[in-house]
Every structure is written in structure tokens, then in C-alpha cells.
C-alpha positions as protocol buffer text, in pm:
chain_id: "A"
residue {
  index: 1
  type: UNK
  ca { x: -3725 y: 2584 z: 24 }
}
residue {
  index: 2
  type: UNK
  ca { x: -3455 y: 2543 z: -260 }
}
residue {
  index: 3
  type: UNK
  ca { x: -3099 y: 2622 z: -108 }
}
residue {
  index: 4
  type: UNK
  ca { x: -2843 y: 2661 z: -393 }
}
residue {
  index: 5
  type: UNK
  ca { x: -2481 y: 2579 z: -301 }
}
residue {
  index: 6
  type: UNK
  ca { x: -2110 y: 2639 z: -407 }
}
residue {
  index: 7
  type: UNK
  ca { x: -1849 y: 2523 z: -412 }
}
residue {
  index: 8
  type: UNK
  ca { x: -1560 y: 2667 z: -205 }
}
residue {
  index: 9
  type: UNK
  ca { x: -1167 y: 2608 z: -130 }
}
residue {
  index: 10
  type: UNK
  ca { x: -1040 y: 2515 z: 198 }
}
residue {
  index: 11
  type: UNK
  ca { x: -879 y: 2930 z: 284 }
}
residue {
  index: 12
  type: UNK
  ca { x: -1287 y: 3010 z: 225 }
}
residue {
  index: 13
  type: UNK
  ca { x: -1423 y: 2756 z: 488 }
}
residue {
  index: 14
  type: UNK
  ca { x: -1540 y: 2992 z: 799 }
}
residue {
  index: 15
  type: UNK
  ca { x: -1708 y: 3239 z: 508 }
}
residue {
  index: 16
  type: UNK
  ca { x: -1956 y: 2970 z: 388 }
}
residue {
  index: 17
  type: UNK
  ca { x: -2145 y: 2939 z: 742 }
}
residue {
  index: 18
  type: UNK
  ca { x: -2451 y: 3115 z: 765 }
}
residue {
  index: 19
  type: UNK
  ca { x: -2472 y: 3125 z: 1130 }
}
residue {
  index: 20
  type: UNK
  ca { x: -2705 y: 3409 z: 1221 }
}
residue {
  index: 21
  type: UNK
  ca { x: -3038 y: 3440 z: 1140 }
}
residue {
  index: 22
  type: UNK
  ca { x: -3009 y: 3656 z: 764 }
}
residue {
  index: 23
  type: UNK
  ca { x: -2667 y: 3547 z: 728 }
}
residue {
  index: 24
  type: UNK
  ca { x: -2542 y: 3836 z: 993 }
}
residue {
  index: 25
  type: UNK
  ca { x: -2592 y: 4005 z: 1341 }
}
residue {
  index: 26
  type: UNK
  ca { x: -2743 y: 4300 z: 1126 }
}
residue {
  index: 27
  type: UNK
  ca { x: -2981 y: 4054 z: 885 }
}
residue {
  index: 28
  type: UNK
  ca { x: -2821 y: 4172 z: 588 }
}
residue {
  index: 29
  type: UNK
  ca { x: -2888 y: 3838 z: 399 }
}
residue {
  index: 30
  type: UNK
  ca { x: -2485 y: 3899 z: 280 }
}
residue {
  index: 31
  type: UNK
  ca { x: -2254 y: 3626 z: 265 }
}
residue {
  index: 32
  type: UNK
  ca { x: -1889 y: 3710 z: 148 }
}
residue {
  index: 33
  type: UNK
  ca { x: -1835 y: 3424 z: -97 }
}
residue {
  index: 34
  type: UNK
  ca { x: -1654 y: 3528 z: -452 }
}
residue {
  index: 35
  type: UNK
  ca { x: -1755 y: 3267 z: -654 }
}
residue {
  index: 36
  type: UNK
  ca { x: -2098 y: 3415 z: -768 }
}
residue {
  index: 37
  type: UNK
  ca { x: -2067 y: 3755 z: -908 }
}
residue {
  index: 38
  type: UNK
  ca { x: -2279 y: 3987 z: -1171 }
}
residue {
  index: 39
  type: UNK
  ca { x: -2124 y: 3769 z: -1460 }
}
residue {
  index: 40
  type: UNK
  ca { x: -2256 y: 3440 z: -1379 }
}
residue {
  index: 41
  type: UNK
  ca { x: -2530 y: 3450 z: -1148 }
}
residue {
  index: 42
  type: UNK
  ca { x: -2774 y: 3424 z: -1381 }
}
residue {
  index: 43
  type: UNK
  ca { x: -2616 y: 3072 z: -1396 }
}
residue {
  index: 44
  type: UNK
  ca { x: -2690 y: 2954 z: -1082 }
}
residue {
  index: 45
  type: UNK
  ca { x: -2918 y: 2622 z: -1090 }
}
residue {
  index: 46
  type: UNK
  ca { x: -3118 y: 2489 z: -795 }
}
residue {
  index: 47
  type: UNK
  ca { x: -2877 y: 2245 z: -664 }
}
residue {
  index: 48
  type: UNK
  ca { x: -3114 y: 2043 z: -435 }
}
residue {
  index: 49
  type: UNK
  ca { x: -3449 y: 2140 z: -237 }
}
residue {
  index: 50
  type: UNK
  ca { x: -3610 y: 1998 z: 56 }
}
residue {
  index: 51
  type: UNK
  ca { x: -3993 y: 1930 z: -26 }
}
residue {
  index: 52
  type: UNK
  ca { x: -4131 y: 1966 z: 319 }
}
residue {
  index: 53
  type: UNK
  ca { x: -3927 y: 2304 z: 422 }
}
residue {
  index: 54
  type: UNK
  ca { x: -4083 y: 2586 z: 564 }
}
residue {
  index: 55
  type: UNK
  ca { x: -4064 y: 2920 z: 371 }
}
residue {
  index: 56
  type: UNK
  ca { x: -4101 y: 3174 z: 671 }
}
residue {
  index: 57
  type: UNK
  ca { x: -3781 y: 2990 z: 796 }
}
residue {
  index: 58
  type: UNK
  ca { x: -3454 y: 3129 z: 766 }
}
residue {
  index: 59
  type: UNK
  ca { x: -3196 y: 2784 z: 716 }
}
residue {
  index: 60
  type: UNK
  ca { x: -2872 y: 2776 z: 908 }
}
residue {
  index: 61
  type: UNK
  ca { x: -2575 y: 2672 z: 729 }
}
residue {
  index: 62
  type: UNK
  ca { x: -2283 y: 2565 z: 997 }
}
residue {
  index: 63
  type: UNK
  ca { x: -1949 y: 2328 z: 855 }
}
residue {
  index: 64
  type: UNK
  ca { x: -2155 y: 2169 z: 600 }
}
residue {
  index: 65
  type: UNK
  ca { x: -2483 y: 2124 z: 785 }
}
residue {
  index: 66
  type: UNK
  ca { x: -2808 y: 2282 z: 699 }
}
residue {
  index: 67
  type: UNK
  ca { x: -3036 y: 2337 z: 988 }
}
residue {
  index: 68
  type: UNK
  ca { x: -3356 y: 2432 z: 886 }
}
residue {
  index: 69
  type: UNK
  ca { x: -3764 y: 2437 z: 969 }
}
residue {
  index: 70
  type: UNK
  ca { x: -3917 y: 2105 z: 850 }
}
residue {
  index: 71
  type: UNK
  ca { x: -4317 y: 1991 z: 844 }
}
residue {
  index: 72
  type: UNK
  ca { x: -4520 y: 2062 z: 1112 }
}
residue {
  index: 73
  type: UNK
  ca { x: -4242 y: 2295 z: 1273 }
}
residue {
  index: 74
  type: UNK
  ca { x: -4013 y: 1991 z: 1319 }
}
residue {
  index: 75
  type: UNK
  ca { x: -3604 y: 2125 z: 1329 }
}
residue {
  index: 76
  type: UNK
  ca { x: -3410 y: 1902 z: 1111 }
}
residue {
  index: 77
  type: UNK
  ca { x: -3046 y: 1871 z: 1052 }
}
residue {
  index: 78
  type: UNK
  ca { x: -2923 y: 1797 z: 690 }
}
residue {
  index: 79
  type: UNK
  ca { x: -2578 y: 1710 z: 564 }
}
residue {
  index: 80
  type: UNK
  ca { x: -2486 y: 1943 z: 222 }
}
residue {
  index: 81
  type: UNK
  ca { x: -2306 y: 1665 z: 14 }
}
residue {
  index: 82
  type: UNK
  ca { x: -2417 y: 1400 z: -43 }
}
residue {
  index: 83
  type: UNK
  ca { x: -2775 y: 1544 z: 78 }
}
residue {
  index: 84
  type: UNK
  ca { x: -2876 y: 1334 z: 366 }
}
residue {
  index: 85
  type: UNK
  ca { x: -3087 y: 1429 z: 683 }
}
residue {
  index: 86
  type: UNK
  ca { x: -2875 y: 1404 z: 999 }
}
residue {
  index: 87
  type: UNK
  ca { x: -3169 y: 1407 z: 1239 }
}
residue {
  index: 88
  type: UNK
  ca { x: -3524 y: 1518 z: 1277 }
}
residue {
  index: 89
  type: UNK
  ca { x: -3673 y: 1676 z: 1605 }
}
């Protein structure tokens, strides 16, 4: 699972949660932030990964916490910055 991640002001805050599973209640996989557009997405770098995440797994993204699918179907919890797992169930 690689999860690449933006920065974003303070007036963009509720658009960066991913809080439905495909990033809406329709699973269009759409998320309304403007900082990646046609001109410099081919830019975009891996900005951190989590080695034991599982692929069939669609991650949550709520106020700067990842909540995701971990080994062996564990849930985990992950802070964004600095990258540091909150809890593992």
C-alpha cells in the first residue's frame, strides 16, 4: 500500500478526509483537493508506504489519521506526519 500525501492550507481541512469507502457515498475514488492537477502529477513521489498493508483494502483518511487493513486482517490506526502507528487491533 503506498499512500501519497499533500500538503493542504487550513480553509482546505474537511476536503482532505477520505471518509467513505472510495473517497465518496457513490465510490467515485474523487477527492476535491487543487493542489495536484494535469501539470504536475506526473510529479507526485511516494511519500511513505506501509510494508504490511493490505491491497484489497480501501485506507480511510480522517483529520490526519490513516485507518487502514494491516497483516493478517489486523485494523491499524496511523498518524500522517510524522508517520507513526496510533494503535493496532
Amino acid at each position: 500500500m503506498a499512500i501519497a500525501i499533500a500538503a493542504v492550507s487550513a480553509a482546505d481541512r474537511k476536503t482532505q478526509d477520505w471518509r467513505d469507502y472510495g473517497g465518496g457515498p457513490d465510490n467515485s475514488k474523487f477527492s476535491p483537493l487543487k493542489q495536484i492537477d494535469k501539470s504536475n502529477v506526473s510529479k507526485l513521489q511516494v511519500a511513505w508506504t506501509y510494508p504490511y498493508g493490505e491491497t484489497l483494502f480501501n485506507p480511510i483518511v480522517v483529520r490526519g489519521v490513516v485507518y487502514a487493513r494491516g497483516r493478517n486482517g489486523a485494523l491499524i490506526a496511523m498518524d500522517i506526519d510524522p508517520v507513526t502507528q496510533r494503535w493496532l487491533f
